[in-house]
KOLPA-315323 format. One record per residue (C-alpha): x, y, z; chain; residue in three letters. Coordinates in steps of 0.05 Angstrom, whole numbers, plus 5000, padded with zeros to 4 digits. Example, Ala and Ser with C-alpha at 12.3 -4.5 7.8 and 13.67 -1.06 7.14 Angstrom:
% KOLPA-315323
<site><east>5246</east><north>4910</north><up>5156</up><unit>A</unit><code>ala</code></site>
<site><east>5273</east><north>4979</north><up>5143</up><unit>A</unit><code>ser</code></site>
END
This chain:
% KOLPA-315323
<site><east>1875</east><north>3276</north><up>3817</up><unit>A</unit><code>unk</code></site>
<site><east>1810</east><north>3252</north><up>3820</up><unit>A</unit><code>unk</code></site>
<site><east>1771</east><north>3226</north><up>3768</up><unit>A</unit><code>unk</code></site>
<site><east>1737</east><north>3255</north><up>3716</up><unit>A</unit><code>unk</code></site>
<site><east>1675</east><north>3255</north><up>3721</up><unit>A</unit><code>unk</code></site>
<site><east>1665</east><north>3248</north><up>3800</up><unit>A</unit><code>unk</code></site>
<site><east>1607</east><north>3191</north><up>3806</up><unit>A</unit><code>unk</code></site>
<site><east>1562</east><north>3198</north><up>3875</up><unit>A</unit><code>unk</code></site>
<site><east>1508</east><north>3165</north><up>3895</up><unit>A</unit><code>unk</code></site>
<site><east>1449</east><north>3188</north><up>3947</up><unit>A</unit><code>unk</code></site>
<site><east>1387</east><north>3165</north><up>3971</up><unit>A</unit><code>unk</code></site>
<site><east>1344</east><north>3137</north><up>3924</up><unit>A</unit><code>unk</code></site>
<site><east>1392</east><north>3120</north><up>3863</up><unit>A</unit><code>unk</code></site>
<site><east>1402</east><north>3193</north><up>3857</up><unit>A</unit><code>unk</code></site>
<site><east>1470</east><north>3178</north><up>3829</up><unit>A</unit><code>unk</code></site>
<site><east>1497</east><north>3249</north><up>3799</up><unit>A</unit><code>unk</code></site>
<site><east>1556</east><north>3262</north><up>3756</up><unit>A</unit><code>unk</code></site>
<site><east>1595</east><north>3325</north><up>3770</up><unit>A</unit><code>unk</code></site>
<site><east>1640</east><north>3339</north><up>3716</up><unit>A</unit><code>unk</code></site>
<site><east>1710</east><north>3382</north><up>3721</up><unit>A</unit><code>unk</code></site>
<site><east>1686</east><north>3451</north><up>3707</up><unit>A</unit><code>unk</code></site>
<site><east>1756</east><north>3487</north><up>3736</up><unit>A</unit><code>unk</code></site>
<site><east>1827</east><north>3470</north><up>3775</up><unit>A</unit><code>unk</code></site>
<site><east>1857</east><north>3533</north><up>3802</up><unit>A</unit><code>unk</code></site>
<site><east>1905</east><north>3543</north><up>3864</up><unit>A</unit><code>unk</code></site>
<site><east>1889</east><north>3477</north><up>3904</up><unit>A</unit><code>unk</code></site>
<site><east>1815</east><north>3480</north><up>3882</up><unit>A</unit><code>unk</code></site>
<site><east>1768</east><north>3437</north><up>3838</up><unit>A</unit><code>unk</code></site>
<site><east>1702</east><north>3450</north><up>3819</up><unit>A</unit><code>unk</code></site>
<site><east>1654</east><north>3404</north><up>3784</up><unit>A</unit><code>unk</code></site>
<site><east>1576</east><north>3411</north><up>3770</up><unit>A</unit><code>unk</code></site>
<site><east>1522</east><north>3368</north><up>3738</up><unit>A</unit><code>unk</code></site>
<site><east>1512</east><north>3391</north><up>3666</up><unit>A</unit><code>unk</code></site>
<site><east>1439</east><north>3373</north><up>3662</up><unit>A</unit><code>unk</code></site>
<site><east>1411</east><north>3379</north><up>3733</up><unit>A</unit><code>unk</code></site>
<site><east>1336</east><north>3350</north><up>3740</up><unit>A</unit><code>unk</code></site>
<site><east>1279</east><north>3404</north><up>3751</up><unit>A</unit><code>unk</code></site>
<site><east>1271</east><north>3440</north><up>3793</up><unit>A</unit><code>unk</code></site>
<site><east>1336</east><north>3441</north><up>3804</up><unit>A</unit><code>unk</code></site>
<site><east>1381</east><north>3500</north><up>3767</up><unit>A</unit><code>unk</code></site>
<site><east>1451</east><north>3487</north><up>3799</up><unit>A</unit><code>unk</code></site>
<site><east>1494</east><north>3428</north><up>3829</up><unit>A</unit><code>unk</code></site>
<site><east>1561</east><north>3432</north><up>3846</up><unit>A</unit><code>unk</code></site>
<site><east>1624</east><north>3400</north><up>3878</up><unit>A</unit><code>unk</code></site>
<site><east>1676</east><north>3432</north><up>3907</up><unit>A</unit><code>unk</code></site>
<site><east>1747</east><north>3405</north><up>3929</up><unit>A</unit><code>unk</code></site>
<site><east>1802</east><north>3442</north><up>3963</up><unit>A</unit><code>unk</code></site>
<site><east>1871</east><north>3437</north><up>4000</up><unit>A</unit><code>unk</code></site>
<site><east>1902</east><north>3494</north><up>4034</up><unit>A</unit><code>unk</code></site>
<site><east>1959</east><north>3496</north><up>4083</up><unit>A</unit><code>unk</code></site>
<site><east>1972</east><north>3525</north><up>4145</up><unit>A</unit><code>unk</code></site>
<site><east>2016</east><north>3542</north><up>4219</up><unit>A</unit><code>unk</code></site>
<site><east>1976</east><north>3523</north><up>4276</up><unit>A</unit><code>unk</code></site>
<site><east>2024</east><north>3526</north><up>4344</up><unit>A</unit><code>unk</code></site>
<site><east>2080</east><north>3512</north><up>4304</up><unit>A</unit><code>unk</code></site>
<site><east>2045</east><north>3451</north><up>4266</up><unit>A</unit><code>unk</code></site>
<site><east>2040</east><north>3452</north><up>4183</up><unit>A</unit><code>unk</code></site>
<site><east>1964</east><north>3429</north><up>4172</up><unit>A</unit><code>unk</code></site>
<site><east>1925</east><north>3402</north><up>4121</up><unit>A</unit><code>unk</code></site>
<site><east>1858</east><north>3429</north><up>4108</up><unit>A</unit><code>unk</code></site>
<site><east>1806</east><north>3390</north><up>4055</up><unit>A</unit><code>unk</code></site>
<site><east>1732</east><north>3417</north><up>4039</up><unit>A</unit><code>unk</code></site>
<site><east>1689</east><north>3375</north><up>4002</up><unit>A</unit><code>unk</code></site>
<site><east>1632</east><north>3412</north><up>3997</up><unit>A</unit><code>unk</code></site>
<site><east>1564</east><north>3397</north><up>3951</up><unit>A</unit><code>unk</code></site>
<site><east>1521</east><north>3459</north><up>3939</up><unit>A</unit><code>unk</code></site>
<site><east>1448</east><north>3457</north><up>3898</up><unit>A</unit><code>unk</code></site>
<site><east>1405</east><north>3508</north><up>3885</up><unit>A</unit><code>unk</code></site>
<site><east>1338</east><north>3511</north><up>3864</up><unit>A</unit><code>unk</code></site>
<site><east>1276</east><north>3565</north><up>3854</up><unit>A</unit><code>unk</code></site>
<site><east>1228</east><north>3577</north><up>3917</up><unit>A</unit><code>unk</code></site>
<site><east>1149</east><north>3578</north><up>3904</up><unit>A</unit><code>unk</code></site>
<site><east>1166</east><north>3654</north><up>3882</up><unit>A</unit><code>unk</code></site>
<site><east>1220</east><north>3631</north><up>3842</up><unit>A</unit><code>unk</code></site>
<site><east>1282</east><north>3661</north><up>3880</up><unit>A</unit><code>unk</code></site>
<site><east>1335</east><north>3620</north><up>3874</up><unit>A</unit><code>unk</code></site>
<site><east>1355</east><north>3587</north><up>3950</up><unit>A</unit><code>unk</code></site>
<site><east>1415</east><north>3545</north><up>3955</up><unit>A</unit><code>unk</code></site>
<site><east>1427</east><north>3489</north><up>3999</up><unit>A</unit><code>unk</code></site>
<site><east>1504</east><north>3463</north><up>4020</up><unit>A</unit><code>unk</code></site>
<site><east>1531</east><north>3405</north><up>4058</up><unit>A</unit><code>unk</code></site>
<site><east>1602</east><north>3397</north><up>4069</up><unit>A</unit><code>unk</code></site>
<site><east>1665</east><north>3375</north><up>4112</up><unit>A</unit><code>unk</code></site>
<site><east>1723</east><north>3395</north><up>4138</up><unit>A</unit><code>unk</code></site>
<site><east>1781</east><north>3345</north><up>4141</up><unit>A</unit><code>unk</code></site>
<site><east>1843</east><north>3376</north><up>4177</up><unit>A</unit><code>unk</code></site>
<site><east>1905</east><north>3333</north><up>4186</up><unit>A</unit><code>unk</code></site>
<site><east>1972</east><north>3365</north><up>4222</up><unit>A</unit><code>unk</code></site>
<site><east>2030</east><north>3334</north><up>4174</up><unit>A</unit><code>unk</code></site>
<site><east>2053</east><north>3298</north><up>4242</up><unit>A</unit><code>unk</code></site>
<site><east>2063</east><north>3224</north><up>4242</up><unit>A</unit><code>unk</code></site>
<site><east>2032</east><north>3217</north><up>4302</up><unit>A</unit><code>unk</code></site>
<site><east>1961</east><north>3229</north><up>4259</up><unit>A</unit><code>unk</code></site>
<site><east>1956</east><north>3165</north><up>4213</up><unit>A</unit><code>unk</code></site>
<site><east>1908</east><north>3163</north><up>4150</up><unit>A</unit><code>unk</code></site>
<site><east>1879</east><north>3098</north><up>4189</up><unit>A</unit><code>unk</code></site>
<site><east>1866</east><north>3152</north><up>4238</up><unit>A</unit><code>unk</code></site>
<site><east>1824</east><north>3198</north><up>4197</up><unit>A</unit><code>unk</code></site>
<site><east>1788</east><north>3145</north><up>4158</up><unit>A</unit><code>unk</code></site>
<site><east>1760</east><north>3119</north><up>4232</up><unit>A</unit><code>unk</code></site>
<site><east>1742</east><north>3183</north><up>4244</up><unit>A</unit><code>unk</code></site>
<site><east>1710</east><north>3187</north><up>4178</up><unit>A</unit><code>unk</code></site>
<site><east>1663</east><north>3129</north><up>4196</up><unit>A</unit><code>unk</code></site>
<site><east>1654</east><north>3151</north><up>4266</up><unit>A</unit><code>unk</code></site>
<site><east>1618</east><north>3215</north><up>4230</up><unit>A</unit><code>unk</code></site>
<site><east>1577</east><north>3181</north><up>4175</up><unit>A</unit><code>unk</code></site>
<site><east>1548</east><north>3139</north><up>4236</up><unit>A</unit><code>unk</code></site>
<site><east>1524</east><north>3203</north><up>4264</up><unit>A</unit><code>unk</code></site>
<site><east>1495</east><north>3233</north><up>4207</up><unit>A</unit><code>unk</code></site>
<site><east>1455</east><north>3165</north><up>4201</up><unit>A</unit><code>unk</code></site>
<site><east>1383</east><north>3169</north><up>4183</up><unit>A</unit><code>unk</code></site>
<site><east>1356</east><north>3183</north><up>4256</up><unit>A</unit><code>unk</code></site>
<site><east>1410</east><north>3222</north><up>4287</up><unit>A</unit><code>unk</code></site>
<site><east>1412</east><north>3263</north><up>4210</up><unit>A</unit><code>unk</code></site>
<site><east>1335</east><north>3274</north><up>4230</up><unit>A</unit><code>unk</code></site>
<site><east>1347</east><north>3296</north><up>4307</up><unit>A</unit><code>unk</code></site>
<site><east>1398</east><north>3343</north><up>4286</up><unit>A</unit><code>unk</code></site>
<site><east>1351</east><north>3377</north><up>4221</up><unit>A</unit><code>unk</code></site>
<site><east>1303</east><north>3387</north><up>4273</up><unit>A</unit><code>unk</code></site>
<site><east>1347</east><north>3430</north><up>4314</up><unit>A</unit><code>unk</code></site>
<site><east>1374</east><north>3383</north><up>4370</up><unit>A</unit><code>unk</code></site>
<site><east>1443</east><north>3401</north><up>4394</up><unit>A</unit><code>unk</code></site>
END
């Protein structure tokens, strides 16, 4: 399991620490107890399901970080960011594997190509 509480660090030294809030069926969730104004909400969500694909057992893993804070009318508007890592339990698919793949992905969502795609560029 991971630890407790799950330490990460944005731009900025906006380093936020999302506490265990609930474990149930595969699924963690963690928030920020004191979230700084304007923001109301900040959570982190972890899950692992399993499932057949052409006769394959996969993995899937969501990480996903929502936060949510109070337009100039003050309705609440929630922003999320999150991945998707699926792994077939094959050893053909090596962890080495999906870390590269992992750092082929954070290259794209560097600060200019992060900006490109914002914008709307496919």
């Amino acid at each position: 399991m991971l630890t407790d509480p799950v330490t990460l660090v944005g731009d900025s030294a906006s380093t936020r620490d999302y506490a265990l809030v609930s474990i149930e069926k595969g699924k963690s969730l963690r928030s920020v107890s004191t979230p700084v104004a304007p923001i109301t909400s900040e959570t982190l969500t972890i899950s692992s399901t399993k499932s057949v694909k052409g006769g394959i057992t996969t993995v899937r893993h969501l990480i996903r970080l929502d936060r949510t804070l109070p337009n100039g009318t003050g309705v609440p508007v929630n922003a999320g960011l999150y991945t998707v890592i699926e792994v077939p339990v094959d050893a053909v698919i090596t962890q080495a594997m999906i870390k590269d793949m992992r750092t082929q992905m954070a290259s794209i969502l560097g600060n200019t190509t992060l900006v490109k795609i914002l914008n709307g560029e496919p």
